[in-house]
C-alpha positions in Angstrom: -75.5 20.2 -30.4 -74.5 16.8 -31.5 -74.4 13.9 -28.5 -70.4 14.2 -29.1 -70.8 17.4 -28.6 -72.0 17.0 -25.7 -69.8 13.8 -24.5 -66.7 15.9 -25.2 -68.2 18.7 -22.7 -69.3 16.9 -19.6 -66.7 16.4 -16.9 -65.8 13.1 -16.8 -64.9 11.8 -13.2 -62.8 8.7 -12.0 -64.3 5.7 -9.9 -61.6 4.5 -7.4 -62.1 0.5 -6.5 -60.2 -0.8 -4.0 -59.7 -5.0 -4.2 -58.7 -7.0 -1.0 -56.9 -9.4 -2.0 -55.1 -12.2 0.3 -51.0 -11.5 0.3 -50.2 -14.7 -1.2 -52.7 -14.6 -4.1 -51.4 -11.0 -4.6 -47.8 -11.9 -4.2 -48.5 -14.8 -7.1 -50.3 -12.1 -9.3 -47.5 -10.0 -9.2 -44.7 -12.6 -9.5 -46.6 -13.6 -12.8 -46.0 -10.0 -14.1 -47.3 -6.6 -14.7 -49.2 -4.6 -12.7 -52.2 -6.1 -10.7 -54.4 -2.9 -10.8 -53.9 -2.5 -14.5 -54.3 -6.3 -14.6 -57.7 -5.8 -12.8 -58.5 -2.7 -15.0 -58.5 -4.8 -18.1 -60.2 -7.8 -17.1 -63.1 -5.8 -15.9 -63.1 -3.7 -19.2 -63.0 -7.4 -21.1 -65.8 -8.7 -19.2 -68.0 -5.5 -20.1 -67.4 -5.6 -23.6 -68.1 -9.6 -23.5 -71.7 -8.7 -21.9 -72.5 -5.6 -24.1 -72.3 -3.9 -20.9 -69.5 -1.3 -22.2 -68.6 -0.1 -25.6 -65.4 -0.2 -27.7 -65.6 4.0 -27.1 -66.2 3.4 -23.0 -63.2 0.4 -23.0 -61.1 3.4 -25.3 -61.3 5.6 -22.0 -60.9 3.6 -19.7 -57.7 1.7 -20.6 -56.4 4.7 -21.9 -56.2 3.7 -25.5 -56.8 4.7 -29.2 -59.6 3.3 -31.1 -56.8 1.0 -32.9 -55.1 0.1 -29.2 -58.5 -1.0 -28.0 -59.1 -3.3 -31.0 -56.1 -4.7 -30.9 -56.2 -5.1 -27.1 -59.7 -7.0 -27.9 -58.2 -9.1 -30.5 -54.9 -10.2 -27.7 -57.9 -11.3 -25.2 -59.8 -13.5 -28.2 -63.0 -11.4 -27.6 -64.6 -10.4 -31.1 -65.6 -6.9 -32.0 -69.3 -6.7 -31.3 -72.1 -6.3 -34.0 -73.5 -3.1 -34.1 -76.3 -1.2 -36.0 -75.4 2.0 -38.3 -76.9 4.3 -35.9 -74.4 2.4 -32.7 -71.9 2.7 -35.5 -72.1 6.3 -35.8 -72.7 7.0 -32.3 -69.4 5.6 -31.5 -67.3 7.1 -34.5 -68.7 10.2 -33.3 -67.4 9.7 -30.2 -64.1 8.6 -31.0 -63.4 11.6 -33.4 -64.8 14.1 -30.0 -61.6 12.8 -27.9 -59.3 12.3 -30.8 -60.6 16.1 -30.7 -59.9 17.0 -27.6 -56.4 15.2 -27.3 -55.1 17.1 -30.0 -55.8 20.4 -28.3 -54.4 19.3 -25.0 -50.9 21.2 -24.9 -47.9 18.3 -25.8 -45.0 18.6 -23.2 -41.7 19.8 -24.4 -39.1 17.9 -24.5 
């Protein structure tokens, strides 16, 4: 069994973080626009990836997005796609083609 194999079986769970923030620094970061939690979601993905931390497949889940979106979400912030060996390479393509995957056998709502 391959290590996507075995990525695409284990049961992923979510990590709920709550932030206190003060109401007028909240009341600001909402007035500037979007939503603060998804706001906060992203910059902590960001500063992952900037310190190697987390990988374009770990950002990918956690934002939500396709390998393409996360990218192209790296490219919006300025932060550079990080040099990788073959063997990180494959690992992570690997990866990526386990959820793309899975998502295609996830039953589409009708419309």
């Amino acid at each position: 069994m391959t290590v996507a194999d075995q990525l695409s079986r284990a049961k992923l769970t979510d990590m709920e973080v709550t932030l206190h923030i003060p109401d007028d620094i909240a009341k600001r970061l909402s007035a500037a626009g979007g939503d603060v939690s998804r706001r906060a979601l992203e910059a902590l993905a960001l500063e992952g990836y900037r310190e190697q931390t987390l990988t374009l497949y770990q950002i990918s889940e956690m934002l939500g997005l396709s390998r393409v979106e996360t990218e192209d979400f790296l490219g919006r912030h300025h932060v550079a796609l990080a040099v990788i060996d073959k063997a990180d390479l494959d690992r992570e393509a690997a990866l990526f083609e386990a959820a793309s995957r899975r998502n295609s056998r996830v039953p589409q709502p009708s419309l």
